[in-house]
N, C-alpha and C positions, 0 to 999 in steps of 0.2 A: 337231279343234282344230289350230292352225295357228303357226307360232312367232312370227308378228302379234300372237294375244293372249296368247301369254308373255311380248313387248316389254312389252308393254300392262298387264300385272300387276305386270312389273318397276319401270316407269316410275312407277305409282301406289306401290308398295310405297318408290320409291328419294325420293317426295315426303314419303312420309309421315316414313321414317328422317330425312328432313332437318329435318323442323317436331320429330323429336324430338331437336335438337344429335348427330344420327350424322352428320353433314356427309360425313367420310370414308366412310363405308359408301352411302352415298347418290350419290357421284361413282363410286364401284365399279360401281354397280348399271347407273348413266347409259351406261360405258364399256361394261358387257356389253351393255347393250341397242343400242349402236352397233355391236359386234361382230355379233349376233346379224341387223343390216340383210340381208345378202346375203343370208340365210336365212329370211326373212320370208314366203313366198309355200311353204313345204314346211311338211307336215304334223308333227304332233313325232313321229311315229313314225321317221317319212323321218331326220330331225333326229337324233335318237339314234344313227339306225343309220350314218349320217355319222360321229358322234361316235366310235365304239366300231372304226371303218374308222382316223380318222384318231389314234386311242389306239394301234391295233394299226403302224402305219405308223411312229410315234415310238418305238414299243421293238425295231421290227425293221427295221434298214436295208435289210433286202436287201428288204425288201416295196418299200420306198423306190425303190431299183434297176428291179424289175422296172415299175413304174408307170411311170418315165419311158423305159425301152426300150419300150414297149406305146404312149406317147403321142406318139413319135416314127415312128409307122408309117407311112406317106405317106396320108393322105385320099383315100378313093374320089371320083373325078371324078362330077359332079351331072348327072344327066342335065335337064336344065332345060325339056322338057317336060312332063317329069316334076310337076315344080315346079310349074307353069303352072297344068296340069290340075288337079293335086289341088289348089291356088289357088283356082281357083275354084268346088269342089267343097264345100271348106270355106266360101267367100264363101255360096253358095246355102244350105247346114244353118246358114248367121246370118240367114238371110233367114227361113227358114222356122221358126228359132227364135222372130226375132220376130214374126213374124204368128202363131204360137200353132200351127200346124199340125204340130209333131214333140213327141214328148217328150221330158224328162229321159235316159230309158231309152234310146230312139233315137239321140239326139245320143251319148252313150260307145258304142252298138253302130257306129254308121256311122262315126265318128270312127277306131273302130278300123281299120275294115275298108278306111277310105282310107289311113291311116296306116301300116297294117303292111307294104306293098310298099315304103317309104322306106330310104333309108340314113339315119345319122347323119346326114350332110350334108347330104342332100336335105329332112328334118326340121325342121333347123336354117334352112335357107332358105327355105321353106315359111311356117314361123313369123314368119319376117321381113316377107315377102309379105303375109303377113293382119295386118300392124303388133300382133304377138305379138314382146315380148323375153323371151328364156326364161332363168331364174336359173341353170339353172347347162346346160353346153353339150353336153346328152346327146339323144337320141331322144325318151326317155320324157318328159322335161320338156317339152322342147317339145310334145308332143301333150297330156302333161298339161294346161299353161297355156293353149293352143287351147281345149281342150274345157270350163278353168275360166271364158273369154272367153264362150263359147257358150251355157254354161248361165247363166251373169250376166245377160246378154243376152236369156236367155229368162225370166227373174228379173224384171227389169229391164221389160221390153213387156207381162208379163201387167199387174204393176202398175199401169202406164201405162192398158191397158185396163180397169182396174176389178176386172180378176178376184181371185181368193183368191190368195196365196203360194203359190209353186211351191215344193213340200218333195218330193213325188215323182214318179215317171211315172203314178199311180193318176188319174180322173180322179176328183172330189171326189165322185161318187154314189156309188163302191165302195167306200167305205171304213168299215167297217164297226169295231164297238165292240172293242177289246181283249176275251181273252177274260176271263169273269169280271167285265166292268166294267158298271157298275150306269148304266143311261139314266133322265134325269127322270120318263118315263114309268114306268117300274118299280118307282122307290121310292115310298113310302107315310108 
């Protein structure tokens, strides 16, 4: 779950308070869920642990301190073929995302494995190049948000083609019964 569908709960919760005269509670609710925009596309786990980051930052200034000496370091220079390459390395795993020929599984392994030679910067550009904007201006998001493009996209062309939803890398023959779980055939 995704802080999308806590807008999305708020939003209906802040409709409902309002049909019942919480008018004030109801414009609360509105404002949080505008607040909560930039944060729309992270997990609520991701979300929380932001929260409890930027709790510990407002009671300790000198955390305060040290974050903006750290984010004043000078940026690694991009090697930009760098960029290029893994550009279109990513281009080709959307290709073959959509024509059905990789899995779920594949695209986070290979994603990784192109990914992990990057700097920040290099990540961050990368992301740009494959018309990826990342929420917030890290490594991990960026690659996160590529790979959520990817697998969308392989989401998105099975559909297209008729086949079943893409929920894992399993191809739908092996998937076999929970254990314990009773098939039509079985019962009586």
């Amino acid at each position: 779950m995704n802080v999308a569908a806590l807008q999305s709960f708020l939003k209906n919760l802040a409709t409902v308070m309002e049909q019942a005269e919480g008018r004030t509670i109801a414009r609360e609710l509105e404002q949080v869920c505008q607040g909560l925009e930039p944060f729309k596309e992270l997990r609520i786990k991701e979300f929380a642990e932001f929260l409890i980051r930027a709790e510990q930052y407002t009671r300790d200034p000198n955390l305060l301190q040290m974050g903006r000496t750290r984010s004043r370091r000078a940026a690694q220079p991009i090697d930009g073929e760098k960029v290029r390459t893994t550009a279109i390395a990513i281009r080709s795993l959307e290709e073959r995302a959509a024509d059905g020929s990789i899995t779920l599984n594949d695209i986070k392994t290979q994603l990784g494995q192109i990914g992990e030679p990057l700097t920040k910067e290099e990540a961050l550009e990368v992301a740009k190049e494959v018309g990826v904007t990342p929420t917030h201006q890290t490594k991990a998001a960026a690659l996160r948000e590529i790979r959520h493009r990817l697998e969308e996209r392989k989401r998105t062309a099975a559909g297209s083609r008729g086949e079943a939803p893409v929920f894992g890398s399993a191809p739908a023959g092996n998937l076999a019964p929970a254990a314990g779980a009773e098939t039509a055939t079985q019962t009586s």
